[in-house]
KOLPA-338666 format. One line per 10 residues: number of its first residue (from 1); their letters; for each residue x, z, y of N, C-alpha, C, O. Coordinates in steps of 0.02 Angstrom, whole numbers, plus 50000, padded with zeros to 5 digits. Example, Ala and Ser with C-alpha at 12.3 -4.5 7.8 and 13.67 -1.06 7.14 Angstrom:
BEGIN
1) as) 50660,50390,49716,50615,50390,49775,50660,50390,49835,50712,50423,49834 | 50642,50354,49888,50684,50357,49947,50645,50394,50002,50670,50402,50057
END
This chain:
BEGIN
1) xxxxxxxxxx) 50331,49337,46474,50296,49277,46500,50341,49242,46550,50377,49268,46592 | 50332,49176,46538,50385,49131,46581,50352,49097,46645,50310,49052,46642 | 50381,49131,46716,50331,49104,46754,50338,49029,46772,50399,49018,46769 | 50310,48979,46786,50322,48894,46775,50307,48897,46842,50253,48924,46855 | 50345,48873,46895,50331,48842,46947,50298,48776,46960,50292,48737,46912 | 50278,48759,47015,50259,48661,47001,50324,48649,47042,50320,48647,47103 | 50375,48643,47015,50447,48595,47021,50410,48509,47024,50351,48498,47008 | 50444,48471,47040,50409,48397,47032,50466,48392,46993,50522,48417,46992 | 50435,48351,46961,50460,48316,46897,50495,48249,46903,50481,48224,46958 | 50536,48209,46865,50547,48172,46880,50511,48091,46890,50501,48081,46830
11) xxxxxxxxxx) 50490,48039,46918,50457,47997,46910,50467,47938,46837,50517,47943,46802 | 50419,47893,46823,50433,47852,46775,50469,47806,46791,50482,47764,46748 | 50494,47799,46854,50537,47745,46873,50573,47773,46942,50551,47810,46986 | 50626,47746,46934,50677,47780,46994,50641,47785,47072,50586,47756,47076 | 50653,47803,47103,50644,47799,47167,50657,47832,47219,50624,47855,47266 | 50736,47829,47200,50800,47867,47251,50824,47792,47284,50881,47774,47268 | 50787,47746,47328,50822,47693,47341,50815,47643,47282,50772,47622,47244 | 50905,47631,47302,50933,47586,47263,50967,47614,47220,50982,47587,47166 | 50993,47698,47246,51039,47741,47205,50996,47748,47133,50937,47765,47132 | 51048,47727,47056,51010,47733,46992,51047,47808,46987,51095,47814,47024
21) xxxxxxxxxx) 51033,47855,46952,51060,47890,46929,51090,47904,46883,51068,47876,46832 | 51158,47957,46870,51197,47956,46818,51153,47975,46750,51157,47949,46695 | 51128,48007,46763,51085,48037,46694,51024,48062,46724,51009,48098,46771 | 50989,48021,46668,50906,48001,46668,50874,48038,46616,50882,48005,46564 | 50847,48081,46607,50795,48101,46538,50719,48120,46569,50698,48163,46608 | 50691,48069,46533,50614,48074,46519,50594,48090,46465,50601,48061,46411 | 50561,48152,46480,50510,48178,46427,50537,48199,46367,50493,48209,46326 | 50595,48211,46345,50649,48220,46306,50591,48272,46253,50553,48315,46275 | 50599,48252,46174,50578,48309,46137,50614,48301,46074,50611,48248,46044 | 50652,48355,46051,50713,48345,45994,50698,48406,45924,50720,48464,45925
31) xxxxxxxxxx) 50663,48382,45878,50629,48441,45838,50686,48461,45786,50739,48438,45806 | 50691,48486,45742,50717,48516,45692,50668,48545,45641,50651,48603,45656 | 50638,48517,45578,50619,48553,45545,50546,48568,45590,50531,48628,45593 | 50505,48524,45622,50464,48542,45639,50481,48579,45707,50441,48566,45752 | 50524,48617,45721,50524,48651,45781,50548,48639,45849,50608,48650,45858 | 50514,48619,45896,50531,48585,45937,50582,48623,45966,50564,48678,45987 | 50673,48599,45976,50737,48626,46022,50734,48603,46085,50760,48629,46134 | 50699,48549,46082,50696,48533,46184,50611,48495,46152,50590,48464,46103 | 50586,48524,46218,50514,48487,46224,50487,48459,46292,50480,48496,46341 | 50469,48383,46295,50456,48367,46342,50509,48358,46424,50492,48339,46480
41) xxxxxxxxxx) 50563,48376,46404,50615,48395,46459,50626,48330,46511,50647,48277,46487 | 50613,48335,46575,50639,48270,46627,50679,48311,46669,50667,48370,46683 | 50747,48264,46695,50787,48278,46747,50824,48215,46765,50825,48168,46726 | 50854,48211,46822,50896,48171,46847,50946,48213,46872,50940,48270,46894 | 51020,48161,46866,51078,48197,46885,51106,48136,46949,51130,48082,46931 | 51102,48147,46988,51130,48083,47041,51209,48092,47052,51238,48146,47056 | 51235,48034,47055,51300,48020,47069,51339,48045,47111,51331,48029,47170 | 51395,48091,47093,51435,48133,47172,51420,48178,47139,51468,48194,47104 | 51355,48227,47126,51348,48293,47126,51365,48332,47074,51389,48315,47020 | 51348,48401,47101,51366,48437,47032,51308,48483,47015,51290,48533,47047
51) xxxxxxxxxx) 51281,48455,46957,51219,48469,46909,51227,48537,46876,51274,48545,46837 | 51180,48591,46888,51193,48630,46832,51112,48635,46810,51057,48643,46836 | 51150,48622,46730,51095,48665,46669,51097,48717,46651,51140,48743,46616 | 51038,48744,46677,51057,48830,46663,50986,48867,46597,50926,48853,46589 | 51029,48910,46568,50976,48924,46500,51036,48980,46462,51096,48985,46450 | 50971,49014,46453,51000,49073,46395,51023,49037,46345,51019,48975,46349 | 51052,49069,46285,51079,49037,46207,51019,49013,46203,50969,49036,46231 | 51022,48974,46173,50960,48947,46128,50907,48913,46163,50859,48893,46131 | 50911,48906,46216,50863,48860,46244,50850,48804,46261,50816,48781,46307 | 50883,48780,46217,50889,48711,46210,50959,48657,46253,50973,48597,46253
61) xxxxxxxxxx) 50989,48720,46288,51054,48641,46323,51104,48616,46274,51110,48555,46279 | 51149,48645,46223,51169,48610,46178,51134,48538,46149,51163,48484,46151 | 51073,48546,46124,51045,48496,46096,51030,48444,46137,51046,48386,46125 | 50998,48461,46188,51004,48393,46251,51075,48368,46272,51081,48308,46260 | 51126,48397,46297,51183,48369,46300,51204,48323,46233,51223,48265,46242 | 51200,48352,46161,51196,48310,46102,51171,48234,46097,51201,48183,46082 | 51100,48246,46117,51056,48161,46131,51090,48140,46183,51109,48082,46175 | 51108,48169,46246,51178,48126,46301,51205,48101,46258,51205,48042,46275 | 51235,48105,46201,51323,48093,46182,51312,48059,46123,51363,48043,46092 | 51240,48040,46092,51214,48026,46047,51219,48045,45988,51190,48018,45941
71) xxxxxxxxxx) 51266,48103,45983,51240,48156,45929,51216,48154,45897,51228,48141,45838 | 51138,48176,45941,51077,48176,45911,51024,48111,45933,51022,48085,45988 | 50986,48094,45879,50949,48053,45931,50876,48100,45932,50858,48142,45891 | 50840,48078,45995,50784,48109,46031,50720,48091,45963,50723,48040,45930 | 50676,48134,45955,50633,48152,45927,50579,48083,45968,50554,48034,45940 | 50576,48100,46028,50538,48060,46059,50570,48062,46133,50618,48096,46149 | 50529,48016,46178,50561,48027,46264,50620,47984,46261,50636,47951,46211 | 50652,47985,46315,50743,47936,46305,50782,47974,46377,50771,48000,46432 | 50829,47957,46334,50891,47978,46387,50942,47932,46405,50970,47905,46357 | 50970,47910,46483,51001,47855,46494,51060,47889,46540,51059,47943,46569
81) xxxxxxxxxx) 51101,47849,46536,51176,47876,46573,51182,47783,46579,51186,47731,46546 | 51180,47813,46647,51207,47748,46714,51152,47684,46681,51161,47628,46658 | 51113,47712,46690,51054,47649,46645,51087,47641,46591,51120,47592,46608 | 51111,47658,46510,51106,47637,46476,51081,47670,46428,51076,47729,46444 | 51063,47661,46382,51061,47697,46300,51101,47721,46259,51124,47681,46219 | 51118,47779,46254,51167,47797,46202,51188,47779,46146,51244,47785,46120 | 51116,47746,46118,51083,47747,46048,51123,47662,46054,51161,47651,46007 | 51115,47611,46101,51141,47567,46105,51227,47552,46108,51275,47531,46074 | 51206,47584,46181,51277,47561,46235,51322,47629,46218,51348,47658,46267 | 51331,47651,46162,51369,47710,46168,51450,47705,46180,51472,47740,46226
91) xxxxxxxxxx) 51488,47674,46150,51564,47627,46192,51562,47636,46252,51603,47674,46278 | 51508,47601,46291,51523,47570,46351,51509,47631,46390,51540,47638,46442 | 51438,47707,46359,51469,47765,46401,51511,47802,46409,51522,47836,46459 | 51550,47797,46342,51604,47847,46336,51646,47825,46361,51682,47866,46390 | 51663,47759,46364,51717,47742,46413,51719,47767,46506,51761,47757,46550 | 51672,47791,46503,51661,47803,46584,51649,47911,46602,51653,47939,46657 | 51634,47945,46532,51639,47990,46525,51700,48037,46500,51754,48018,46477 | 51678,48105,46511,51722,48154,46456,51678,48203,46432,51618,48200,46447 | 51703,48254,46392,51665,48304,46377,51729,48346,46355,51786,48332,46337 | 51683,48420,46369,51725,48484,46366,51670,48513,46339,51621,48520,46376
101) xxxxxxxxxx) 51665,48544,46246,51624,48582,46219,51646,48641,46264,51679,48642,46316 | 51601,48712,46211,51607,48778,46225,51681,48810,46186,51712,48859,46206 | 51695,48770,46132,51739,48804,46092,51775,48722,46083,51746,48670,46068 | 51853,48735,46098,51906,48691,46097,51932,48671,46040,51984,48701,46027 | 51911,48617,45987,51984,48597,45945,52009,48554,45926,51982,48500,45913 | 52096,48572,45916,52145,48507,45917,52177,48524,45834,52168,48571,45795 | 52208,48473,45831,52243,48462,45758,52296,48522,45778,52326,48533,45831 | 52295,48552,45722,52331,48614,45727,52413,48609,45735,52448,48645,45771 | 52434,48554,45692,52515,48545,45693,52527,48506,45765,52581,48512,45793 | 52480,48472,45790,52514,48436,45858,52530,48502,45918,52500,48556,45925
111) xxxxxxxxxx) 52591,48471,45957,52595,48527,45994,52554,48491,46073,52543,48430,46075 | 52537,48528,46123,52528,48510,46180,52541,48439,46194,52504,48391,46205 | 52610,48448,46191,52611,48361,46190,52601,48300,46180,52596,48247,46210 | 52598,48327,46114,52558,48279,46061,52488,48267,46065,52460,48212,46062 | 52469,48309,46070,52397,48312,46089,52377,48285,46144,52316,48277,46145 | 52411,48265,46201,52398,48254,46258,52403,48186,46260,52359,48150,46283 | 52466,48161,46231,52475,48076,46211,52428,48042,46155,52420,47982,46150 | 52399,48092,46114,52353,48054,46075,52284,48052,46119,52248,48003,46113 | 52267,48101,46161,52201,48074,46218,52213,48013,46233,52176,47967,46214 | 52265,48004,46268,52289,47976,46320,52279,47895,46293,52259,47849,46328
121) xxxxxxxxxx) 52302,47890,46208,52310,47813,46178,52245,47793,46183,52232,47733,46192 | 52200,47837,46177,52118,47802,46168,52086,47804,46243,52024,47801,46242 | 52108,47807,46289,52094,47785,46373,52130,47723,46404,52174,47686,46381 | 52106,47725,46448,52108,47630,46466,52148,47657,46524,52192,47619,46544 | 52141,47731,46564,52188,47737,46611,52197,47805,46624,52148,47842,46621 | 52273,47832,46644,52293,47923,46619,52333,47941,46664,52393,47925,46668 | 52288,47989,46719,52338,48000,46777,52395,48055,46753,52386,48116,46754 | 52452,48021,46733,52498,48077,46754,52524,48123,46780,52560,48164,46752 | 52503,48121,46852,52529,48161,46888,52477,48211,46898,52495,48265,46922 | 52401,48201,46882,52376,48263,46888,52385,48299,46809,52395,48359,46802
131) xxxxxxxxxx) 52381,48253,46754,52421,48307,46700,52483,48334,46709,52498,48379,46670 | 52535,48313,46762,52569,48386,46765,52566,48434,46808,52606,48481,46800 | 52517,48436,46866,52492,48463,46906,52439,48504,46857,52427,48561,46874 | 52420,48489,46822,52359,48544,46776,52423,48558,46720,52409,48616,46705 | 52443,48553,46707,52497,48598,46651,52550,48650,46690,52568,48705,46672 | 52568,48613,46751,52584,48690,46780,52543,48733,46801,52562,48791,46789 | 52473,48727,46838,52452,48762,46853,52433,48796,46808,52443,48856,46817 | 52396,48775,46739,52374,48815,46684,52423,48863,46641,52407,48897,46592 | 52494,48856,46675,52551,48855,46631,52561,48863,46565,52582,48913,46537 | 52542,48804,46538,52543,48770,46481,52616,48744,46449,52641,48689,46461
141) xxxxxxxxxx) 52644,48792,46407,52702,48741,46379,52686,48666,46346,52634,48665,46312 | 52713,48620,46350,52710,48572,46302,52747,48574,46235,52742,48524,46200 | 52781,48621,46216,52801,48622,46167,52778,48664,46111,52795,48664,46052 | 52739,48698,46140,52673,48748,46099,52634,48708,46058,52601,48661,46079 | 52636,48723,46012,52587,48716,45952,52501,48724,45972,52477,48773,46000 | 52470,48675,45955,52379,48700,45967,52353,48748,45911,52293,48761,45911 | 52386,48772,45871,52366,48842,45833,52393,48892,45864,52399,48946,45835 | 52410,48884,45916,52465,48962,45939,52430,48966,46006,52434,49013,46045 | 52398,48916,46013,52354,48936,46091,52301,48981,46088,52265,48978,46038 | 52289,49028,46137,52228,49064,46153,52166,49024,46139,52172,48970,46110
151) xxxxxxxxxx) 52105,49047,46158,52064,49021,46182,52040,49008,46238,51987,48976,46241 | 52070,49027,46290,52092,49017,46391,52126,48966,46385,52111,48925,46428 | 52178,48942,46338,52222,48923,46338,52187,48839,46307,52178,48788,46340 | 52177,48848,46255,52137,48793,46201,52094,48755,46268,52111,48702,46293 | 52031,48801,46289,51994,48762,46357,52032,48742,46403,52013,48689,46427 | 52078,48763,46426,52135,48729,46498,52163,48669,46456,52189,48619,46480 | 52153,48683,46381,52214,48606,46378,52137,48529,46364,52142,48468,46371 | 52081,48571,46344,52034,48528,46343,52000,48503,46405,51962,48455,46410 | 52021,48543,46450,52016,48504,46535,52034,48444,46540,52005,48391,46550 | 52122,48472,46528,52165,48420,46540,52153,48346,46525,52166,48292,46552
161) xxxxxxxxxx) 52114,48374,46456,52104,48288,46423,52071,48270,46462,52097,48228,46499 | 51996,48291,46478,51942,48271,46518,51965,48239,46583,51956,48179,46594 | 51990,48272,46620,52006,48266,46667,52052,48193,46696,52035,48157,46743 | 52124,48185,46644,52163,48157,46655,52144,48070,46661,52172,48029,46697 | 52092,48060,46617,52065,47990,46632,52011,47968,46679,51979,47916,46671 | 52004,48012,46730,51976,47992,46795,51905,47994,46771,51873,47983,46822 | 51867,48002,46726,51778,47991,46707,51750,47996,46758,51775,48015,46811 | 51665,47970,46743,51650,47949,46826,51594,48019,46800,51551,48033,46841 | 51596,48053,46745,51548,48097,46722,51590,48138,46677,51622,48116,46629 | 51587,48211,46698,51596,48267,46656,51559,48312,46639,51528,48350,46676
171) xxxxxxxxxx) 51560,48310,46565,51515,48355,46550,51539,48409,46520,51569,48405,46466 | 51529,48476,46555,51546,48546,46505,51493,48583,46476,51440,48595,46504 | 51510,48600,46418,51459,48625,46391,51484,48711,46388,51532,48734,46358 | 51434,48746,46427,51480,48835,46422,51527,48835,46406,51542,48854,46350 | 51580,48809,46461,51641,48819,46466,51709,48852,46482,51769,48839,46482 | 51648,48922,46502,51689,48977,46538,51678,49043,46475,51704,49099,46472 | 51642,49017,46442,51605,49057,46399,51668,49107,46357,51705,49071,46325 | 51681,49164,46353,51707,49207,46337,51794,49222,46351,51838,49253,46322 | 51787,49168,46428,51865,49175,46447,51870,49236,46496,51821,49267,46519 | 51938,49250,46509,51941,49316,46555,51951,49275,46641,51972,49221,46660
181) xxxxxxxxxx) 51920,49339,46676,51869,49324,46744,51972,49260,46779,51968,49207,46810 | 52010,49278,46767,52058,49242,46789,52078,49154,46784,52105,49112,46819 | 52055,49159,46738,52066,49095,46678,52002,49056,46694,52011,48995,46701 | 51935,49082,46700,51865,49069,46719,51885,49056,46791,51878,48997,46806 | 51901,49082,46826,51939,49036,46915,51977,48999,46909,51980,48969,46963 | 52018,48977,46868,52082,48931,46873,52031,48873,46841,52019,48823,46875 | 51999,48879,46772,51974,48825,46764,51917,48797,46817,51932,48739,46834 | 51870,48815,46840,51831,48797,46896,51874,48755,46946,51872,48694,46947 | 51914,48793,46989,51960,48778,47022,51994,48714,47006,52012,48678,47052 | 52003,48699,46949,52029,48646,46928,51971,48589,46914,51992,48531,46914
191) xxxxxxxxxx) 51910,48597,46903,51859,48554,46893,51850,48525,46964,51838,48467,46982 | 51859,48584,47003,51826,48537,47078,51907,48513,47103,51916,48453,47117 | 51944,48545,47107,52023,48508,47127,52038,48471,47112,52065,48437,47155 | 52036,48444,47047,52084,48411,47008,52030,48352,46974,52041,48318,46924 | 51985,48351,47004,51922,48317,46956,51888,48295,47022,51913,48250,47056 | 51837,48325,47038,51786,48286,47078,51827,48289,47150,51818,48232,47171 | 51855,48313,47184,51902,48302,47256,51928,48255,47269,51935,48243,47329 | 51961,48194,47208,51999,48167,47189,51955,48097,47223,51980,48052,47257 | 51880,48105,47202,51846,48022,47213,51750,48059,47220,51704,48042,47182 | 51743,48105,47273,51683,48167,47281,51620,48115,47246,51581,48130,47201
201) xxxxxxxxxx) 51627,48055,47279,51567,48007,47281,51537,47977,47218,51482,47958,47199 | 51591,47979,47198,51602,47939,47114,51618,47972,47060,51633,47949,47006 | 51612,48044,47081,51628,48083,47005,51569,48125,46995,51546,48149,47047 | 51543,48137,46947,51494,48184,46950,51505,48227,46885,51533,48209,46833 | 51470,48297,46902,51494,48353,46839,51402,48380,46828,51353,48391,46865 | 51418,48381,46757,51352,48395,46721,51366,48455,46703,51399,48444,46652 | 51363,48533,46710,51391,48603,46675,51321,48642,46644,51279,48670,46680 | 51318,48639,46586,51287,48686,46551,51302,48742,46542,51336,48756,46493 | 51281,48796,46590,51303,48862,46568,51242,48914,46577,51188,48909,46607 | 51275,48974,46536,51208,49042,46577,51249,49078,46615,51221,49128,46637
211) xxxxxxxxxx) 51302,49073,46631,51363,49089,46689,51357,49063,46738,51397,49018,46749 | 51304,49078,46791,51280,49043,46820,51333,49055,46874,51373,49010,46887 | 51334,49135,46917,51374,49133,46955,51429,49110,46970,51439,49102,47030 | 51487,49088,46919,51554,49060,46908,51536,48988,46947,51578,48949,46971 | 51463,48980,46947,51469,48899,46970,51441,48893,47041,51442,48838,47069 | 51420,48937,47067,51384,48966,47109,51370,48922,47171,51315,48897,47186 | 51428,48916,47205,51430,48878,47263,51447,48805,47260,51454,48768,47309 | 51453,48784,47183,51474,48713,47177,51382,48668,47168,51367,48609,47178 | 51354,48705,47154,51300,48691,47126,51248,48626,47156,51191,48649,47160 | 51250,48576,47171,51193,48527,47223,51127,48546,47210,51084,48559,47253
221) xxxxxxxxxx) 51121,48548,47133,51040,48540,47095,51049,48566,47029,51107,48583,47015 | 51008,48572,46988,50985,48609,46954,50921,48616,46906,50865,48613,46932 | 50928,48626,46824,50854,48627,46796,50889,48699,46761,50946,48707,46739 | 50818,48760,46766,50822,48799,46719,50778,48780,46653,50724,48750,46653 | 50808,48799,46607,50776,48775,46528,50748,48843,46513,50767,48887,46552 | 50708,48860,46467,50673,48914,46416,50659,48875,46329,50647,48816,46317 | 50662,48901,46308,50642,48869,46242,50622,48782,46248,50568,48754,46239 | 50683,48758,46264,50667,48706,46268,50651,48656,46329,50673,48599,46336 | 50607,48693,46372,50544,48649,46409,50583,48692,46500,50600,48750,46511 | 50582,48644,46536,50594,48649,46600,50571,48701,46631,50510,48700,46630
231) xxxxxxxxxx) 50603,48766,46672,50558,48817,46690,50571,48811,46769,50542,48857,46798 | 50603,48771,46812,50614,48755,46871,50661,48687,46867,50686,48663,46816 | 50664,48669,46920,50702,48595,46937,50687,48589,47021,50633,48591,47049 | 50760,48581,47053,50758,48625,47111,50831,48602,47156,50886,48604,47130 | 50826,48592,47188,50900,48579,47234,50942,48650,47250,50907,48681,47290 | 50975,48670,47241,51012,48754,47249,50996,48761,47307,50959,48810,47311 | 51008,48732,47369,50992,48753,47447,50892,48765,47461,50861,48798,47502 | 50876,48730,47416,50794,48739,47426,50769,48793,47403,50722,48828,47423 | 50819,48797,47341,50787,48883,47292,50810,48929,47329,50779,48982,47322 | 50848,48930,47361,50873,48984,47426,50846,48994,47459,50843,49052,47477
241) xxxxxxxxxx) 50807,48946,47489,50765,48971,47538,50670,48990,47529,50623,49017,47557 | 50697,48943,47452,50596,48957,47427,50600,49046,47386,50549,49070,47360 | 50661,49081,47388,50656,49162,47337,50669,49197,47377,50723,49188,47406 | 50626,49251,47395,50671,49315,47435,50643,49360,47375,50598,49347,47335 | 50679,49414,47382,50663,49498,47347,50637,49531,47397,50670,49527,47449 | 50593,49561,47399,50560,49601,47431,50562,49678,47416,50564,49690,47356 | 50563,49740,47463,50571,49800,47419,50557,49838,47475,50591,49839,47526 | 50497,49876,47462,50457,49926,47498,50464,49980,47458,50481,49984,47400 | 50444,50034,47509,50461,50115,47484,50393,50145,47545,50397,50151,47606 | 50334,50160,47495,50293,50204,47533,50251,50266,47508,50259,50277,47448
251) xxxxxxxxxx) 50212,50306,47537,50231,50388,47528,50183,50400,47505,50153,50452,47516 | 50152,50332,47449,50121,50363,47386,50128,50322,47353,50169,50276,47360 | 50095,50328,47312,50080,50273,47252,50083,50192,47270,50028,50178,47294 | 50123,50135,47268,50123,50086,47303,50058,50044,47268,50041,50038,47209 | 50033,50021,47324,49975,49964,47321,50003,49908,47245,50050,49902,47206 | 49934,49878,47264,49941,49831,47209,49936,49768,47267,49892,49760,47310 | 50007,49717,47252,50013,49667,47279,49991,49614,47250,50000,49607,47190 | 49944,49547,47300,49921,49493,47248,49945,49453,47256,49985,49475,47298 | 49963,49380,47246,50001,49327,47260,50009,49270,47193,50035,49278,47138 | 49983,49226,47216,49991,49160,47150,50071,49170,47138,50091,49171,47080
261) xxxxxxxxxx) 50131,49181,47207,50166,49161,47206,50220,49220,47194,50277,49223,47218 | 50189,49266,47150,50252,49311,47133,50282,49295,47062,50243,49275,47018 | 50357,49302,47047,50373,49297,46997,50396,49368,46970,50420,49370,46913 | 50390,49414,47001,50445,49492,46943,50400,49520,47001,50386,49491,47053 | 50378,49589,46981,50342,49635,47012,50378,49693,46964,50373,49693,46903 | 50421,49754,47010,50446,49803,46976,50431,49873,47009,50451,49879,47067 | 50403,49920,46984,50397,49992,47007,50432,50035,46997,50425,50068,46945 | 50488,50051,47046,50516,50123,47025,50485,50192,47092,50506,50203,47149 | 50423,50229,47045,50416,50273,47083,50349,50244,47143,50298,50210,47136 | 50386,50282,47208,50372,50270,47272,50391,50182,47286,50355,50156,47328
271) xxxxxxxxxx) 50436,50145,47259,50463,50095,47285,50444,50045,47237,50432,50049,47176 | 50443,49985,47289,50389,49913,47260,50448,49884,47256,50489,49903,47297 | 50470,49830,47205,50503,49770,47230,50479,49727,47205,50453,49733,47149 | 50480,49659,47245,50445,49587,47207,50506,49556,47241,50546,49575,47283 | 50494,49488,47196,50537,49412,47183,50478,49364,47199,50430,49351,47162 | 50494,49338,47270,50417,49290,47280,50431,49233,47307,50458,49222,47361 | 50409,49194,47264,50431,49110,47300,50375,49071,47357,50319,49091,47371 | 50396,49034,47373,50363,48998,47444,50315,49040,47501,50314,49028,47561 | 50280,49084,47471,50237,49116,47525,50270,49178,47522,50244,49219,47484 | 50312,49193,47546,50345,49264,47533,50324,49307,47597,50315,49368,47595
281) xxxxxxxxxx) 50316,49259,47666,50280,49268,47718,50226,49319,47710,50235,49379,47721 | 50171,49293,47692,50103,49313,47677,50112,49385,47641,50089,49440,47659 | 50155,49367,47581,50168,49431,47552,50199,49498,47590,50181,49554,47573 | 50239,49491,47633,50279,49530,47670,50209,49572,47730,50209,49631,47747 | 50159,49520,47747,50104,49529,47805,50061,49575,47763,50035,49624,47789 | 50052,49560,47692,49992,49596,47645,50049,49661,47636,50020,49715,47642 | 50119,49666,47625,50129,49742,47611,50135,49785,47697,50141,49846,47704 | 50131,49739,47750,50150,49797,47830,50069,49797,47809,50059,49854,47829 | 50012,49779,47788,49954,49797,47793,49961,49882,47779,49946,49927,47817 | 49987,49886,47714,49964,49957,47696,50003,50018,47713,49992,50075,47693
291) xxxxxxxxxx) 50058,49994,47761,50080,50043,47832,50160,50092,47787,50174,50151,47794 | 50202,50034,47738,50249,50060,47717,50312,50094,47758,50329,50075,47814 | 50348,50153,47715,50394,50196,47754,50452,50140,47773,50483,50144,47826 | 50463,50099,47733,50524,50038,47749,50503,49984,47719,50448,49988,47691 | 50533,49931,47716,50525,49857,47689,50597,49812,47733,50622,49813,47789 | 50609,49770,47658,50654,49744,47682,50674,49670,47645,50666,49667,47584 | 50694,49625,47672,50681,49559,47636,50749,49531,47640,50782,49536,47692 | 50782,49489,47566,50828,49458,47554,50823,49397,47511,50793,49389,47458 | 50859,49354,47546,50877,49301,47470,50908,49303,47439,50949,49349,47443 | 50911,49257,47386,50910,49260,47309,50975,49200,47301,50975,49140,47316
301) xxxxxxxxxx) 51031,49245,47269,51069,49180,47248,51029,49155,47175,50981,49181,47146 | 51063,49103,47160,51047,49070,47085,51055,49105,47037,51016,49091,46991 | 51094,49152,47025,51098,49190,46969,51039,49240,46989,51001,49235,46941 | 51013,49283,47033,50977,49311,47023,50882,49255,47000,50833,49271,46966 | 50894,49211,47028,50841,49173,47055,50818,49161,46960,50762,49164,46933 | 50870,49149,46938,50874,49121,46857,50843,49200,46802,50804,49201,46755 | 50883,49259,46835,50854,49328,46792,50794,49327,46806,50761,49332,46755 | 50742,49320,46880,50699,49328,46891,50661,49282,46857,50639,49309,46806 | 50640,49217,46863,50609,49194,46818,50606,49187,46741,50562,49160,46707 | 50654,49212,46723,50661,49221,46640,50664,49281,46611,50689,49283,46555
311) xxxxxxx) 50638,49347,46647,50596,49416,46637,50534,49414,46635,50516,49357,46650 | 50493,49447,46623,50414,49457,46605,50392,49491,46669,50412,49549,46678 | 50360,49467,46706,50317,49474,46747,50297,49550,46720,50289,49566,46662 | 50292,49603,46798,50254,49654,46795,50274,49707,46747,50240,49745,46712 | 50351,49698,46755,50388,49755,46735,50371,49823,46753,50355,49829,46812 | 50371,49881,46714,50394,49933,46786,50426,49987,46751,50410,49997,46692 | 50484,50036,46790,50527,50079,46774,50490,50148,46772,50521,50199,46758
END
């Protein structure tokens, strides 16, 4: 069971100011064969920040990033980047974007080089000097063949493209996804270095991943997905402070704890632990009620915050 918080949702009409946002989706629903892959989905991505979409396989972030890029078009609902329509204005977004799938590919006979000058002809402008600042750091030959590259290797050179034409929007789609923990720091490292550092205000990164931690501290905001449909939507510094874990140990059988506001309730033994959002207070006052041997309270980074709500309530060992 998926516990649903009341996250607020996004409104039918802006009302961040004057600030529009980079990416807009209302009510997003994208079926297949009858089966709904995103249902109902709203988020906003505001300008500067760095957005993560977070979701197991299959829960729909591929297919929403798709209706971004117009891929796909939406079943129903709409999706806008910088106020426009994909379905329309699709030119005029891509000119202002990039994208980095999960899995990298280039024409097999071009080498590095080649590959890098054919990005380069279809952009309006190609910083040089951070493509050779990302080819050393990635140490990337240019004279390598794109069939002879890794797959560490394939993603560092699909940065590069992204990267090198300044976009005012990047989007990765699980992009760390089956690289080694080294290669998974250099590329990050290079997303915020070499990418958003460059112009903080005016660049913004969209990352779809279930690697949550890798993104950890870059994070502004945030929607978790489940089959589709929104299971939080949340600023990272707010979900920090709205989750603690809780974990009592007393010298019998532990009570039964109540709370609208628990999400994971686990028993091992003598020892309680819960995952409890906003009233964690109350909860902490209802377990010193029943006179436990210890108790002790922590927060929750995002990666845990994300296992906890996407386990079944009322586990126990």
């Amino acid at each position: 069971m998926i516990t649903e918080l009341n996250s607020p949702e996004p409104p039918d009409s802006p009302k961040r100011g004057i600030e529009q946002p980079v990416v807009d989706v209302r009510h997003l629903s994208r079926s297949f064969d009858g089966t709904d892959a995103v249902k109902d989905l709203s988020f906003t991505v505001r300008a500067g920040s760095v957005f993560g979409f977070f979701g197991r396989n299959g829960a729909g972030k591929t297919t929403t990033i798709k209706c971004l890029l117009n891929l796909l078009r939406p079943t129903s609902g709409s999706v806008r980047l910088f106020g426009l329509d994909p379905a329309h204005d699709e030119l005029a977004i891509k000119r202002r974007i990039a994208y980095v799938p999960d899995s990298a590919a280039f024409y097999p006979w071009m080498t590095v080089r080649h590959t890098l000058d054919y990005f380069a002809s279809f952009r309006e402008s190609w910083d040089v000097t951070v493509e050779a600042e990302l080819l050393e750091r990635f140490r990337l030959d240019p004279r390598k063949r794109a069939d002879t590259l890794s797959k560490g290797q394939g993603m560092q050179l699909a940065l590069v493209t992204a990267i090198c034409p300044g976009p005012e929007l990047l989007i990765l789609d699980e992009p760390t996804t089956g690289l080694d923990p080294i290669v998974r720091r250099e590329f990050v490292e290079a997303v915020v270095g070499a990418y958003q550092d460059a112009d903080p205000e005016n660049r913004t990164i969209f990352v779809s991943t279930h690697l949550i931690s890798e993104f950890e501290g870059l994070v502004d905001d945030f929607t978790i997905v489940e089959n589709g449909e929104a299971v939080l939507a949340c600023g990272a510094d707010d979900a920090r402070n709205r989750f603690r874990r809780i974990r009592a140990r007393f010298s019998a059988v532990p009570p039964e704890i109540k709370s609208p506001d628990l999400v994971e309730v686990r028993q091992h033994g003598r020892e309680l632990e819960l995952v409890v959002s906003d009233s964690y207070e109350s909860v902490v006052h209802q377990i010193q009620s029943f006179a436990p041997e210890a108790i002790t309270v922590e927060a929750l980074d995002l990666e845990s915050i994300f296992v906890a709500l996407l386990n079944p309530q009322g586990q126990h060992a």
